[in-house]
C-alpha positions, 0 to 999 in steps of 0.5 A: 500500500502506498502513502496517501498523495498528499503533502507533509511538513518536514524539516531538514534532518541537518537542522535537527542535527544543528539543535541537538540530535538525540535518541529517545526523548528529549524534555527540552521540547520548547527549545526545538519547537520554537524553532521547528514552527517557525516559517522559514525552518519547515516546508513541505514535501509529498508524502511518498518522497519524504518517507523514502528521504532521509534528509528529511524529519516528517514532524509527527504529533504524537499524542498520549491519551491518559486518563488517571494512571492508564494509557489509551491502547489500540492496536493498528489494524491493516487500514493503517496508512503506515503499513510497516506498523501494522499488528503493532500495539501502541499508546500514540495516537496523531499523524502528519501535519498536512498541508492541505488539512493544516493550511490555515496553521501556517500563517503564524507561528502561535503555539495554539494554532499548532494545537488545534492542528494536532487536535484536528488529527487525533479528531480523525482518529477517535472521538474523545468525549469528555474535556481534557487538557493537552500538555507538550511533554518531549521530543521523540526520535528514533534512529534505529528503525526505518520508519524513525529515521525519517519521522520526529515525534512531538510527544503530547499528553492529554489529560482526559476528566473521563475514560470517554473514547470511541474509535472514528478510524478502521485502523484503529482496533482493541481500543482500551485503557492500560496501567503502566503494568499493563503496557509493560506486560505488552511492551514487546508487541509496541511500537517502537516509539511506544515502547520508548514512552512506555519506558519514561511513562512516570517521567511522561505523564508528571 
């Protein structure tokens, strides 16, 4: 299957570089994002061509749903846009940030548009029904797999006031919330970038 045609933001994985490249999590999150969301030091490139370059950092909302102490968990089912992720267990729910879909964010550089684009994403992906609040945690980036290398995670947290979730997307399967015990008991079948969150979970949702 291949990726949607459509346009994705990206950054140069020299400018990465140039701020400080990491493995894993960074907390440091504004440092980068000041910089990252500014006009000038993002652009956008086709999907298909950004995920086979690795010049290139697709910037990815990467948003955990908690409630209390658990984490929403799905599992991707094969409608997954990103098939090297199907059957994998994860606790991110986000995606691109589109050209099209986001357009009106990219007139500014005010953090809340950013926001309201990242809630536009996690909106196509489920419906949460209860109010919640959305916190920027870390930076996520992983070098040793293939579908990490050319993606750059921004890890949110929101903090939901009910366990009130339903799925809008296929992709999405065994929708539930875990407890960090939980998550570990399933961390071999997570996603990458999953298991990274799952293992700095406490640090995570502070």
């Amino acid at each position: 299957m291949n990726p949607p045609d459509e346009n994705i933001l990206v950054i140069k994985r020299s400018l990465f570089d140039e701020l400080g490249s990491f493995q894993g999590l960074n907390f440091e999150a504004e440092k980068y994002l000041a910089v990252i969301l500014s006009r000038g030091k993002n652009f956008f490139l086709p999907r298909a061509q950004a995920e086979r370059d690795p010049a290139c950092k697709q910037i990815i909302p990467y948003v955990l749903v908690v409630f209390e102490s658990s984490v929403l968990h799905y599992v991707r089912g094969k409608k997954a846009g990103e098939q090297r992720l199907v059957a994998k267990g994860s606790i991110g729910i986000g995606g691109h940030m589109s050209e099209e879909k986001d357009k009106f964010l990219w007139h500014t550089t005010d953090e809340q548009a950013y926001r309201a684009g990242v809630e536009r994403e996690v909106n196509e992906e489920i419906k949460i029904g209860t109010p919640f609040e959305d916190r920027t945690v870390a930076l996520l980036n992983d070098d040793s797999t293939e579908v990490g290398r050319v993606h750059l995670g921004i890890v949110h947290v929101f903090k939901l006031a009910e366990p009130n979730v339903e799925k809008r997307e296929a992709m999405i399967t065994g929708l539930t919330f875990l407890t960090k015990k939980e998550l570990m008991a399933r961390r071999e079948s997570l996603e990458s970038w999953s298991q990274i969150c799952v293992d700095s979970l406490d640090r995570l949702l502070l």
